[in-house]
SETI-896839 format. One record per atom (N, C-alpha, C): x negated, y negated, z; atom name; residue number from 1; chain; residue in one letter. Coordinates in nm, 2 decimals, always signed. Atoms other than C-alpha are relative to their C-alpha. Layout:
+--------+--------+--------+------+-----+-------+------+
|      X |      Y |      Z | atom |  nr | kette | rest |
+--------+--------+--------+------+-----+-------+------+
|      X |      Y |      Z |   CA | NUM |     A |    A |
...
+--------+--------+--------+------+-----+-------+------+
//
This chain:
+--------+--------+--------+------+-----+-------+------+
|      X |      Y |      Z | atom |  nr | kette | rest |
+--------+--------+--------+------+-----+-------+------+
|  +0.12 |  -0.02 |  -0.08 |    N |   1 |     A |    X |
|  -1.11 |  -1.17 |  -1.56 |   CA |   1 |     A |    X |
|  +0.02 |  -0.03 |  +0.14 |    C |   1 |     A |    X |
|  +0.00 |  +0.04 |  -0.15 |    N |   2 |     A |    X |
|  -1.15 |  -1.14 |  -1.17 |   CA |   2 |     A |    X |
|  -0.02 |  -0.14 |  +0.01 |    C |   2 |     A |    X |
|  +0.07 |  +0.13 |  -0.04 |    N |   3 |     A |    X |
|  -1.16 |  -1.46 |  -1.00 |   CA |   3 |     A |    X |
|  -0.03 |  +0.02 |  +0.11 |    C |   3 |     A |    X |
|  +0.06 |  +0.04 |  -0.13 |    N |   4 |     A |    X |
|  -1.36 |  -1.58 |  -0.71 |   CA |   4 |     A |    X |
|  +0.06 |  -0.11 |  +0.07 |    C |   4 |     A |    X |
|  -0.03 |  +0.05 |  -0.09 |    N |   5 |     A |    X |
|  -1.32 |  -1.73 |  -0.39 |   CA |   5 |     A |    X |
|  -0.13 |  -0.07 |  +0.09 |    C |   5 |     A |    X |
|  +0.10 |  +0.03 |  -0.11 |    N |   6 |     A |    X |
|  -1.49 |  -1.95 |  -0.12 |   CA |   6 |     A |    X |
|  -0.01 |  +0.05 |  +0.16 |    C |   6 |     A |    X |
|  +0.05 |  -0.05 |  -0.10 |    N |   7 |     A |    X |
|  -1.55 |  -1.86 |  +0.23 |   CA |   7 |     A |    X |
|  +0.14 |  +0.03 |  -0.02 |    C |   7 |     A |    X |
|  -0.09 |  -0.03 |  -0.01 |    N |   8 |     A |    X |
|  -1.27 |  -1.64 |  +0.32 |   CA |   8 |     A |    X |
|  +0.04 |  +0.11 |  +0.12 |    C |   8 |     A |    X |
|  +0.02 |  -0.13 |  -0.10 |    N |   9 |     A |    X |
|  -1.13 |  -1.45 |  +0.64 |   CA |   9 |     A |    X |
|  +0.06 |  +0.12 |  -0.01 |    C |   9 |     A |    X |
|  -0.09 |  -0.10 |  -0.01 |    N |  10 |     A |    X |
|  -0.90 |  -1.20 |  +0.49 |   CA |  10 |     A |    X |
|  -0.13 |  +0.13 |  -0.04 |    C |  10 |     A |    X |
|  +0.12 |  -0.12 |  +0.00 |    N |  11 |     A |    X |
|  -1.12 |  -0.86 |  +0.44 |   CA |  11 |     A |    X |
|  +0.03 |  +0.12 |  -0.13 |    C |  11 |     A |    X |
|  -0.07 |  -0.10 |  +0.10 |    N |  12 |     A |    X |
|  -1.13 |  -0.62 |  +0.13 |   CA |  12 |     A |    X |
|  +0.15 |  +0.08 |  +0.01 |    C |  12 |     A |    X |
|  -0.12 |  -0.12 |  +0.01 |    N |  13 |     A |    X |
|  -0.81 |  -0.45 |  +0.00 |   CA |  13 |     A |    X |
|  +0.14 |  -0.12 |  +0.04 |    C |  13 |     A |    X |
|  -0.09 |  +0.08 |  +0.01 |    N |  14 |     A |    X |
|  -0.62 |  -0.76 |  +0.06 |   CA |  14 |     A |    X |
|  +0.11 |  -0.04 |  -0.08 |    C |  14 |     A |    X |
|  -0.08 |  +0.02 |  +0.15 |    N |  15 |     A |    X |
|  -0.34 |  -0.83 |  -0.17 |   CA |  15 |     A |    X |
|  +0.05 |  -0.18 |  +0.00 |    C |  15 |     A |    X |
|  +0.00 |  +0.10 |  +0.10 |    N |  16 |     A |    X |
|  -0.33 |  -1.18 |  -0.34 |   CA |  16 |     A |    X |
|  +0.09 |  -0.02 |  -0.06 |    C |  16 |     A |    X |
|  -0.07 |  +0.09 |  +0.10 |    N |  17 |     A |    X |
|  -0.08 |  -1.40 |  -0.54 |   CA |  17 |     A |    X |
|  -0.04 |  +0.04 |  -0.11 |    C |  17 |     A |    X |
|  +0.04 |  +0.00 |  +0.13 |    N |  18 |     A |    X |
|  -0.14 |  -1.33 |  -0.91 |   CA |  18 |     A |    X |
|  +0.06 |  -0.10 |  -0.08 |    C |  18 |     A |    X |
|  -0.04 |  +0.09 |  +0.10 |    N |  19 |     A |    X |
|  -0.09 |  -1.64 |  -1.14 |   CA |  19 |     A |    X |
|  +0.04 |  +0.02 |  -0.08 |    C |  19 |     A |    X |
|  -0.07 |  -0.02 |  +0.13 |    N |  20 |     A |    X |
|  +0.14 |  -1.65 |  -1.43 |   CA |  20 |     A |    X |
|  -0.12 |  +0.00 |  -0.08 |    C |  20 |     A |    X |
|  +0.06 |  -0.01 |  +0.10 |    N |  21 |     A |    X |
|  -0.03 |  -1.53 |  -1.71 |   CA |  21 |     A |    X |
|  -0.14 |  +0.06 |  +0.02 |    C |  21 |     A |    X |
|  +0.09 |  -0.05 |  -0.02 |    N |  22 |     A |    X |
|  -0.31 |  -1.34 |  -1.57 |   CA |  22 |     A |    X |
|  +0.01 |  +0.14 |  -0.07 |    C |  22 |     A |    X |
|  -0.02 |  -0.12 |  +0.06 |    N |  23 |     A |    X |
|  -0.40 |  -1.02 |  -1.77 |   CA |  23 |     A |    X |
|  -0.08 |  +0.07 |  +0.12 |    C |  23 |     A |    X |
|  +0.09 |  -0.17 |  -0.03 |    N |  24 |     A |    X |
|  -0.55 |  -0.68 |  -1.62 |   CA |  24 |     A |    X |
|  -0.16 |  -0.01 |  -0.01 |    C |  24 |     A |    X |
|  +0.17 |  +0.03 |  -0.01 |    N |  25 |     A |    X |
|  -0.93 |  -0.70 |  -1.58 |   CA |  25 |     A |    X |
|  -0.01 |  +0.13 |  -0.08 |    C |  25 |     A |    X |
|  -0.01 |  -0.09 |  +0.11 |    N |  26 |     A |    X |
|  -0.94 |  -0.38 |  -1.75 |   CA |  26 |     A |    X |
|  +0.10 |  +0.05 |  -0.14 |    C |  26 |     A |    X |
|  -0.12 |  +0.02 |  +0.13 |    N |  27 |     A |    X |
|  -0.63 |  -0.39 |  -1.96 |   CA |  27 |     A |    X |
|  +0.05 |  -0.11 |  -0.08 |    C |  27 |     A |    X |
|  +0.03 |  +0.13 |  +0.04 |    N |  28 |     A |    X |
|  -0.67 |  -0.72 |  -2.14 |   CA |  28 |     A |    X |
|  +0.17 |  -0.02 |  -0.06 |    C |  28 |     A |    X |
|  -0.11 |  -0.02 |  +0.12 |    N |  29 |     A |    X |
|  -0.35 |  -0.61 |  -2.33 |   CA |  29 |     A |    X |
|  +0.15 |  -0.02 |  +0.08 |    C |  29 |     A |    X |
|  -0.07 |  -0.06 |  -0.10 |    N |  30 |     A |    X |
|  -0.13 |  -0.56 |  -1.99 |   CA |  30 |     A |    X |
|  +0.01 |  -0.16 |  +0.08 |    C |  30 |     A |    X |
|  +0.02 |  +0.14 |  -0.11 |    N |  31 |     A |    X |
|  +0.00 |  -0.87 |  -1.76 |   CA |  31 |     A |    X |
|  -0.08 |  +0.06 |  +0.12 |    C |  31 |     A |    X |
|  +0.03 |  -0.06 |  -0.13 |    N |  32 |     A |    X |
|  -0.17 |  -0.80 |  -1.41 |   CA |  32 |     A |    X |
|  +0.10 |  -0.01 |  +0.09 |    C |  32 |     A |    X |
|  -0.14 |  -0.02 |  -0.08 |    N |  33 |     A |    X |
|  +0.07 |  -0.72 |  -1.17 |   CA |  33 |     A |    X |
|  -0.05 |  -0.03 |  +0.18 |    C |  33 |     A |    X |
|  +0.04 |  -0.06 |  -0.16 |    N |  34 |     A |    X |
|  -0.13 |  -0.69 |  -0.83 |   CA |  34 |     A |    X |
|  -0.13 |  -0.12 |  +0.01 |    C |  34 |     A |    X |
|  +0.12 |  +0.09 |  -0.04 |    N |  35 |     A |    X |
|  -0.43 |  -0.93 |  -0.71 |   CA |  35 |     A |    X |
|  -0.05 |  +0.03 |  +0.11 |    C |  35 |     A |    X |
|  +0.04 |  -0.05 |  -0.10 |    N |  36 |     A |    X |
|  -0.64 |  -0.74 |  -0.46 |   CA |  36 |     A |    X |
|  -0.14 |  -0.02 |  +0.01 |    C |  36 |     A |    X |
|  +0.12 |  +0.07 |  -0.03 |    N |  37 |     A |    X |
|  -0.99 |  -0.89 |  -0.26 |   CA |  37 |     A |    X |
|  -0.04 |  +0.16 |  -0.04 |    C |  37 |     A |    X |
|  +0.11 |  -0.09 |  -0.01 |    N |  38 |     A |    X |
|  -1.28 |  -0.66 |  -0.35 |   CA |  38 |     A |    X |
|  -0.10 |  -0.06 |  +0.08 |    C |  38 |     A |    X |
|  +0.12 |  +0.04 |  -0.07 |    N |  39 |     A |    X |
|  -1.63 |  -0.74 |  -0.28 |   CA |  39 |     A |    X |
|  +0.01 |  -0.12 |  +0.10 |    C |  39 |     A |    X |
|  -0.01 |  +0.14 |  -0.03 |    N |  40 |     A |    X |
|  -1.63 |  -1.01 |  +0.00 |   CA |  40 |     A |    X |
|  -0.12 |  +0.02 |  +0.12 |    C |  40 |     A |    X |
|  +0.09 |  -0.01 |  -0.10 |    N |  41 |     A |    X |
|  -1.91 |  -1.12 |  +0.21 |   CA |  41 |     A |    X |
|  +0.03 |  -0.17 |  +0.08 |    C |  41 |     A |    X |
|  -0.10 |  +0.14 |  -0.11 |    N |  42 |     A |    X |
|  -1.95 |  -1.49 |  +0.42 |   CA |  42 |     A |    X |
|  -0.01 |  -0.09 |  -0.13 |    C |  42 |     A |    X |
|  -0.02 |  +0.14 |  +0.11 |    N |  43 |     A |    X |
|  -1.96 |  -1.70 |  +0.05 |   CA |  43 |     A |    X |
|  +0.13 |  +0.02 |  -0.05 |    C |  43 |     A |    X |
|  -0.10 |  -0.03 |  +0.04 |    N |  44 |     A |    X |
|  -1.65 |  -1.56 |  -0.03 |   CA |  44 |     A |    X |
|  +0.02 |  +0.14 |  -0.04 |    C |  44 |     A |    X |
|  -0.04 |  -0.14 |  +0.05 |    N |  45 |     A |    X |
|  -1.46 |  -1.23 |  -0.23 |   CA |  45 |     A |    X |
|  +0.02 |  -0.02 |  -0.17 |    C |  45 |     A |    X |
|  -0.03 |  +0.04 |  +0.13 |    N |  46 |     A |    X |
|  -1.39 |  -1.15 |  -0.60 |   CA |  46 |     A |    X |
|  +0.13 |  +0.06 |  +0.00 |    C |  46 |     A |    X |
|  -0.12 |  -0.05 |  -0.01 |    N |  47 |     A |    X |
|  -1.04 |  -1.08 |  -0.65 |   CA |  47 |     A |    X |
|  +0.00 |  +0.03 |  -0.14 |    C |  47 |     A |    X |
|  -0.01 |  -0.08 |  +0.16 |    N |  48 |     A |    X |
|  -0.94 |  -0.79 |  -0.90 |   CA |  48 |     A |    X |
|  +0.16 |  -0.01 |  -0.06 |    C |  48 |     A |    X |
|  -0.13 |  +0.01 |  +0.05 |    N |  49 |     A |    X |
|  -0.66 |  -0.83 |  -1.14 |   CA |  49 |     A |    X |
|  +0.04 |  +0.12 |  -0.05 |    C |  49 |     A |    X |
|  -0.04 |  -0.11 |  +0.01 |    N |  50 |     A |    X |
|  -0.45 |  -0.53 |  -1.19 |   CA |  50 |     A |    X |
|  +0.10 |  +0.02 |  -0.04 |    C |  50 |     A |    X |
|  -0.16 |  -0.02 |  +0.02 |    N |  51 |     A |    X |
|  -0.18 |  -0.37 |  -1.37 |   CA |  51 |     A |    X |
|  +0.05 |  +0.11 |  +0.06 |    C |  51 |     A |    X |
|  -0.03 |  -0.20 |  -0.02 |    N |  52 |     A |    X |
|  +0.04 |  -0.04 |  -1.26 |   CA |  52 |     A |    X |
|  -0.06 |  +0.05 |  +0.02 |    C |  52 |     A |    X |
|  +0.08 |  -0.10 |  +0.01 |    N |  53 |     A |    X |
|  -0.15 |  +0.18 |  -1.37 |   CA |  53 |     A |    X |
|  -0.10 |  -0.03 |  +0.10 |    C |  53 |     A |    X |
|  +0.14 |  +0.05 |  -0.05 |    N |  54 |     A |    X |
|  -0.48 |  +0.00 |  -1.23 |   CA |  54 |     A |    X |
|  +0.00 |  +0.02 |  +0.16 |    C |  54 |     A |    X |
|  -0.04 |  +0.01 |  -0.14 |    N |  55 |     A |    X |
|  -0.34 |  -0.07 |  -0.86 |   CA |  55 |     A |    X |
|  +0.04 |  +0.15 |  +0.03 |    C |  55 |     A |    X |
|  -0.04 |  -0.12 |  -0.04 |    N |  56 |     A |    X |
|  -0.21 |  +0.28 |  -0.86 |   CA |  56 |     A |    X |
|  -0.13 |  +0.09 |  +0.02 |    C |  56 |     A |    X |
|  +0.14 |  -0.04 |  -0.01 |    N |  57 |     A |    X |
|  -0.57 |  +0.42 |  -0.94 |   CA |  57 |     A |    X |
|  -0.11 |  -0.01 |  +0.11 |    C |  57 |     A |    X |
|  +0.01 |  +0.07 |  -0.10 |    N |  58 |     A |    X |
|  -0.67 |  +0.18 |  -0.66 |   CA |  58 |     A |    X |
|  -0.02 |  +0.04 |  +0.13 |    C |  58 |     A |    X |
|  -0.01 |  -0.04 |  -0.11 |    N |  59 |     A |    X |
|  -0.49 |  +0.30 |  -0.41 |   CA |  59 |     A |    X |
|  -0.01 |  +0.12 |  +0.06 |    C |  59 |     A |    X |
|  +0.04 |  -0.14 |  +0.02 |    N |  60 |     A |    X |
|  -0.55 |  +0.67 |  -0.48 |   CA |  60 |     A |    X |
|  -0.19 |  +0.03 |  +0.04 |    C |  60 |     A |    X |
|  +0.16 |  +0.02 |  -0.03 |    N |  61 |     A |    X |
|  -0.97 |  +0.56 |  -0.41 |   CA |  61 |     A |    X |
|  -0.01 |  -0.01 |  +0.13 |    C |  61 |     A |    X |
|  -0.02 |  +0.02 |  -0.10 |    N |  62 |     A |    X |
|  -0.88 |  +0.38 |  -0.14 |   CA |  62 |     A |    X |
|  +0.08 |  +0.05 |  +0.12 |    C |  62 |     A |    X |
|  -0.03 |  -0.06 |  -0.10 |    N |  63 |     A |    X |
|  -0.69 |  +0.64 |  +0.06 |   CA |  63 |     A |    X |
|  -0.06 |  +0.13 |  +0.00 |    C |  63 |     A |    X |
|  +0.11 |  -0.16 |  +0.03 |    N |  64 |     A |    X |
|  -0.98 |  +0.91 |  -0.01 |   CA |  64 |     A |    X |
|  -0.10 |  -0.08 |  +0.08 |    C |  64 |     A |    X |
|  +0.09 |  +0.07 |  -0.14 |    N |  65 |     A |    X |
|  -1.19 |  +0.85 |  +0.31 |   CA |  65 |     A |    X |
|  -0.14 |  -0.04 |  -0.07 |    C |  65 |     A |    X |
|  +0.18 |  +0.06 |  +0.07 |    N |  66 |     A |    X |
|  -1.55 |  +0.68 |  +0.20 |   CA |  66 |     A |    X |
|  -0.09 |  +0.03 |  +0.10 |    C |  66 |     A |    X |
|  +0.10 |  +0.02 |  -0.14 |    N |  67 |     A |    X |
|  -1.82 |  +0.78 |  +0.47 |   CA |  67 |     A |    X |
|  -0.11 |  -0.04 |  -0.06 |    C |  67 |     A |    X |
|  +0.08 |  +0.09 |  +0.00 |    N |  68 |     A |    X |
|  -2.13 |  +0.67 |  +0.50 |   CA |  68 |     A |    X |
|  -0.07 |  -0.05 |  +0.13 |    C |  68 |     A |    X |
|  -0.01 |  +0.06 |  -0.12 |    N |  69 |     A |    X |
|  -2.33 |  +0.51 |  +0.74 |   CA |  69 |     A |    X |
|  +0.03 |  -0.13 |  +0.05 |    C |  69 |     A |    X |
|  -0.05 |  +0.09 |  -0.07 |    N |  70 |     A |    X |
|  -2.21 |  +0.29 |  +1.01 |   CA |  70 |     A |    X |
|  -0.12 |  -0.15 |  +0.04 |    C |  70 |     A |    X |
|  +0.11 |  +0.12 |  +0.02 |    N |  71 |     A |    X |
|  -2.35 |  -0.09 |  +0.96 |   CA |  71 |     A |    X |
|  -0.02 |  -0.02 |  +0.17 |    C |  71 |     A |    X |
|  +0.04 |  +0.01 |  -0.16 |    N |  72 |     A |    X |
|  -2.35 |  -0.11 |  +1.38 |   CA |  72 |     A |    X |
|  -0.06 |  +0.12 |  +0.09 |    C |  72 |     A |    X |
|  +0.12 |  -0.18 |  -0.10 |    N |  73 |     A |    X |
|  -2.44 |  +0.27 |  +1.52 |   CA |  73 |     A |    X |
|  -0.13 |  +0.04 |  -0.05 |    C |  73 |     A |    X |
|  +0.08 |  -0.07 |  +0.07 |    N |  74 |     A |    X |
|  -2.63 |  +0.37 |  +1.24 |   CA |  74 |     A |    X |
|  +0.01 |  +0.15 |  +0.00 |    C |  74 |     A |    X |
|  -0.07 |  -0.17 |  +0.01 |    N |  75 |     A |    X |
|  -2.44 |  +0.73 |  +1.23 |   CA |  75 |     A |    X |
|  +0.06 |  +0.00 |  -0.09 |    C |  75 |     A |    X |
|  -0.06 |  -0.12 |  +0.10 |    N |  76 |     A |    X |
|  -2.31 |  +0.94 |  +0.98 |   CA |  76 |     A |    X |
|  +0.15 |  -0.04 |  +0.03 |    C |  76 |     A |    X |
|  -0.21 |  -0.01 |  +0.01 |    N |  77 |     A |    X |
|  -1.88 |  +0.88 |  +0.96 |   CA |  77 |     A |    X |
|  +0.06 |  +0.02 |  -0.15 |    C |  77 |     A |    X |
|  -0.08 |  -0.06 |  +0.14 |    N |  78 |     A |    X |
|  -1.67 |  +1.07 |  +0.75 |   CA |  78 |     A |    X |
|  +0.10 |  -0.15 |  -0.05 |    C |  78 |     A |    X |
|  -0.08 |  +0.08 |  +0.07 |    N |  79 |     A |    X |
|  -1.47 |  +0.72 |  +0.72 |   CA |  79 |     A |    X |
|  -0.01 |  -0.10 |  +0.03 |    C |  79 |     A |    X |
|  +0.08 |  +0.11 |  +0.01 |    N |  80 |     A |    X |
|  -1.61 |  +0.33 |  +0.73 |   CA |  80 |     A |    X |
|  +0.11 |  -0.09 |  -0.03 |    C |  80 |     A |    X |
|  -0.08 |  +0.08 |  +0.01 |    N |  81 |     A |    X |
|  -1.37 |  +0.06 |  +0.74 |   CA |  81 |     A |    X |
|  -0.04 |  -0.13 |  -0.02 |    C |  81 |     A |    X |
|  +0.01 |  +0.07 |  -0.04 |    N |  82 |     A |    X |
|  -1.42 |  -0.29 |  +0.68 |   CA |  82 |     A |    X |
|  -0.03 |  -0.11 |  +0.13 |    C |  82 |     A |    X |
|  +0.01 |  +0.04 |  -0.13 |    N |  83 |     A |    X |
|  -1.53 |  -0.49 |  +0.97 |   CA |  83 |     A |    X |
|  -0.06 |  -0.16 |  +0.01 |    C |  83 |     A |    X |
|  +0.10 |  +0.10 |  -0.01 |    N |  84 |     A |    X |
|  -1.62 |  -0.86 |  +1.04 |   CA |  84 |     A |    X |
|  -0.05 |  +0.01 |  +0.17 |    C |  84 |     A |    X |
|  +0.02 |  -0.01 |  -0.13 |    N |  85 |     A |    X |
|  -1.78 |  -0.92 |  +1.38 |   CA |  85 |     A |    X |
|  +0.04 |  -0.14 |  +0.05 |    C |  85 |     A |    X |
|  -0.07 |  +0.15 |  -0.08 |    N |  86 |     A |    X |
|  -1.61 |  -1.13 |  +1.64 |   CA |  86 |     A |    X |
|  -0.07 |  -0.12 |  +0.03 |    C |  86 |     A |    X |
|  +0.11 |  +0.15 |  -0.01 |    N |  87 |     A |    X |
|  -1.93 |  -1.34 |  +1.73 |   CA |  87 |     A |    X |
|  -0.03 |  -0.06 |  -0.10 |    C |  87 |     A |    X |
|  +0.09 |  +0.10 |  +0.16 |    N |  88 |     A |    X |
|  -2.01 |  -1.45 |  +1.35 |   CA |  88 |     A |    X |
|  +0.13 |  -0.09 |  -0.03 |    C |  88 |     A |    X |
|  -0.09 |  +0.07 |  +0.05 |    N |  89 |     A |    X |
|  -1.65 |  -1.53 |  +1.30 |   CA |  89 |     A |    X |
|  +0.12 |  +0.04 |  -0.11 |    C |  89 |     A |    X |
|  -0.07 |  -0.07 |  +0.06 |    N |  90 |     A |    X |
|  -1.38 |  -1.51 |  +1.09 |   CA |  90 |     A |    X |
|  -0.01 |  -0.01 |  -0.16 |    C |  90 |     A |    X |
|  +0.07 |  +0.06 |  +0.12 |    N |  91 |     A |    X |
|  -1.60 |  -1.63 |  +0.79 |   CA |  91 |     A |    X |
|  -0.11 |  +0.08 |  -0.05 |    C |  91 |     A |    X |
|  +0.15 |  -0.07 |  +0.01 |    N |  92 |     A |    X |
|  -1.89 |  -1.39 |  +0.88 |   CA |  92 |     A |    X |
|  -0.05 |  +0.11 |  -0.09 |    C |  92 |     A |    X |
|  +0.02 |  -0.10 |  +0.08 |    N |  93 |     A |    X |
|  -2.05 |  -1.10 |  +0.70 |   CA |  93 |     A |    X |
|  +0.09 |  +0.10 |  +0.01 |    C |  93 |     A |    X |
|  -0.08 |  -0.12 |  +0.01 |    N |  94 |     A |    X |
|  -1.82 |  -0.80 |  +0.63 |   CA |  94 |     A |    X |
|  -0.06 |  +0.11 |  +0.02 |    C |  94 |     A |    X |
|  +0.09 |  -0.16 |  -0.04 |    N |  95 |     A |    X |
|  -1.97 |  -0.45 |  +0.77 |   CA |  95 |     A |    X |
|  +0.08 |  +0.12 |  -0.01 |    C |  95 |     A |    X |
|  -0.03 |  -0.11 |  +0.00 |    N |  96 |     A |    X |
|  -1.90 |  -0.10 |  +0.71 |   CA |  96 |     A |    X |
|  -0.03 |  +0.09 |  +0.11 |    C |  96 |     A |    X |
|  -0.01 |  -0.02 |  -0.11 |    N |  97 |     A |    X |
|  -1.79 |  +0.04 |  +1.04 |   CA |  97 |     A |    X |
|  +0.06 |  +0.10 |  +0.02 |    C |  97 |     A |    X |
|  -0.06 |  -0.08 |  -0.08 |    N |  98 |     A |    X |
|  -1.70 |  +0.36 |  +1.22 |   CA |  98 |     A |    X |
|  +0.12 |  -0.03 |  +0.06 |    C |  98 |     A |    X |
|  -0.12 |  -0.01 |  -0.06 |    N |  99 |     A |    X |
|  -1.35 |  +0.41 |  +1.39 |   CA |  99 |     A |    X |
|  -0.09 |  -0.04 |  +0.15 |    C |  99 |     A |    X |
|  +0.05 |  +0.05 |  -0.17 |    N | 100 |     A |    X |
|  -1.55 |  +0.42 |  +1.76 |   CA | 100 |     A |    X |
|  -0.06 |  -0.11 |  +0.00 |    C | 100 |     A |    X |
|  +0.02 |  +0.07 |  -0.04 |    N | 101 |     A |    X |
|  -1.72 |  +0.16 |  +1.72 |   CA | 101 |     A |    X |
|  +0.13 |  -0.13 |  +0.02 |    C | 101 |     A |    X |
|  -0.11 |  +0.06 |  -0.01 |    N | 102 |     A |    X |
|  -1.45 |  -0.05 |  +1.61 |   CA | 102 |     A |    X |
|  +0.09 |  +0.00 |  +0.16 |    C | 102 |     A |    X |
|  -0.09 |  -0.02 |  -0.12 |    N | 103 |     A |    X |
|  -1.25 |  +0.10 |  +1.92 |   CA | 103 |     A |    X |
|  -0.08 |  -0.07 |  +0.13 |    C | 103 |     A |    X |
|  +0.16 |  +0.02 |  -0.07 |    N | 104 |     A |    X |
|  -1.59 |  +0.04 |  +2.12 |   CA | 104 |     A |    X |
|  +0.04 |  -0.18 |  +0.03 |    C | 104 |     A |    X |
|  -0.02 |  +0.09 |  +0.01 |    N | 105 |     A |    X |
|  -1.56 |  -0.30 |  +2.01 |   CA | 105 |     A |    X |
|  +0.13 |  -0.13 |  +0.05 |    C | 105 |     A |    X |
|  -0.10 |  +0.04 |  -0.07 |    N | 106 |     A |    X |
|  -1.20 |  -0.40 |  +2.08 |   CA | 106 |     A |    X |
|  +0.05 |  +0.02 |  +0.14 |    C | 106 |     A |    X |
|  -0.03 |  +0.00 |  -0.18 |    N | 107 |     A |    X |
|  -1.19 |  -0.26 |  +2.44 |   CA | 107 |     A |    X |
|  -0.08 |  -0.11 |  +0.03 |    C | 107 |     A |    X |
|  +0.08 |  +0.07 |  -0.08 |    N | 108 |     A |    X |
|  -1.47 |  -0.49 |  +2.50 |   CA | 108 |     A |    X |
|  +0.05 |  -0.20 |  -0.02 |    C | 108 |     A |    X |
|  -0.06 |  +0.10 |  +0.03 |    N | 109 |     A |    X |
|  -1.30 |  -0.78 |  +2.34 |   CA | 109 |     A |    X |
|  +0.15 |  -0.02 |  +0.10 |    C | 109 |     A |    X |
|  -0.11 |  +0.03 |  -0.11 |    N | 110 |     A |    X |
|  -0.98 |  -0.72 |  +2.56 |   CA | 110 |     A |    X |
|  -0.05 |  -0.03 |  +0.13 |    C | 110 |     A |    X |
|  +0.05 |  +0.01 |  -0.11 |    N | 111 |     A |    X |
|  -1.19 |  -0.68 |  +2.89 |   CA | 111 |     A |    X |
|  +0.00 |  -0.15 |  +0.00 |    C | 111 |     A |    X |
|  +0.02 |  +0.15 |  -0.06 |    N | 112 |     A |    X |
|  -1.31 |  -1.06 |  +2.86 |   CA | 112 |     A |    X |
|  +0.11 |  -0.06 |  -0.04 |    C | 112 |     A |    X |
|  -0.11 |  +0.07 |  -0.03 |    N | 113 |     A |    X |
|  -0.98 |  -1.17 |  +2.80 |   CA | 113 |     A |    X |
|  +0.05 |  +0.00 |  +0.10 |    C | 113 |     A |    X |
|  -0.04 |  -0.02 |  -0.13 |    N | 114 |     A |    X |
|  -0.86 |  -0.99 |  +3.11 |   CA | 114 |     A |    X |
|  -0.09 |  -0.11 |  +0.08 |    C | 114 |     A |    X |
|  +0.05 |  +0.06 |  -0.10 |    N | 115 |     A |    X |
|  -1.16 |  -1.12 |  +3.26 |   CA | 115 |     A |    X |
|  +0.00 |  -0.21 |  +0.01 |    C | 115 |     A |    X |
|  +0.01 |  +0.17 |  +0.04 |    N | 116 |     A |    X |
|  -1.09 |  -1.49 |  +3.15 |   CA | 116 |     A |    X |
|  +0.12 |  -0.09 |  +0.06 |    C | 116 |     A |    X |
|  -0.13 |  +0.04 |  +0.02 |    N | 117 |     A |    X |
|  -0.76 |  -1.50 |  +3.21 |   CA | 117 |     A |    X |
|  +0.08 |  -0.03 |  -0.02 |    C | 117 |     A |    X |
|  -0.12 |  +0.03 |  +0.11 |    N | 118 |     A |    X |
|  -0.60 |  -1.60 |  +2.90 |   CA | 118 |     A |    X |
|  +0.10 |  +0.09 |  -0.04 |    C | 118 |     A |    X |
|  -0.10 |  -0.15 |  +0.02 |    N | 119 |     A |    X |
|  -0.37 |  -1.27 |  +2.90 |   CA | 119 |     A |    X |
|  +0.09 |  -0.04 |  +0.14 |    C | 119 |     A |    X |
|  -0.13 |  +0.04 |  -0.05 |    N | 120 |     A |    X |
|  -0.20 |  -1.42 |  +3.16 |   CA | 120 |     A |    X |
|  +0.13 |  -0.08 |  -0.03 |    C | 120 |     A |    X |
+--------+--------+--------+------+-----+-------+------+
//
């Protein structure tokens, strides 16, 4: 069975350590081979146990774009990525985000560094 985690800053699709002797969350029959974060918000993630097959399935979902709307514009994007926000932390809620904003976002994150001066 998945296990859970406490507050955590890594972000879905992460890959995980898998413990000796852990089976397949769906293949009870199968060692798990792969340990990868799913759901994660700021109490923590559930991490899925996976064999082969499973992880291969996985990453075949996972490189088929998801749109949706964008947790910060509120627009339509053919493809929504993971996102925590820099002010909440690296603990904070996890958002489903557009490519521009994202980009949106990290220009504005470099600016006050320029303007801070720690990039010196």
């Amino acid at each position: 069975m998945a296990d859970t985690t406490g507050p955590i800053s890594t972000l879905p699709g992460a890959h995980h350590s898998v413990p000796a002797g852990v089976m397949c969350d769906d293949h009870p029959d199968r060692p798990a081979t792969h340990r990868v974060q799913g759901e994660t918000d700021s109490f923590g993630c559930e991490l899925i146990d996976m064999c082969d097959e499973c992880h291969g399935e996985w990453k075949a979902y996972r490189d088929t774009p998801q749109g949706g709307v964008c947790d910060w514009c509120g627009k339509h994007a053919d493809k929504l990525r993971p996102r925590r926000d820099y002010e909440e932390g690296m603990y904070g809620r996890v958002y489903d985000v557009c490519v521009p904003c994202i980009t949106r976002a990290n220009q504005e994150a470099e600016e006050e560094l320029e303007r801070s001066g720690w990039y010196d």
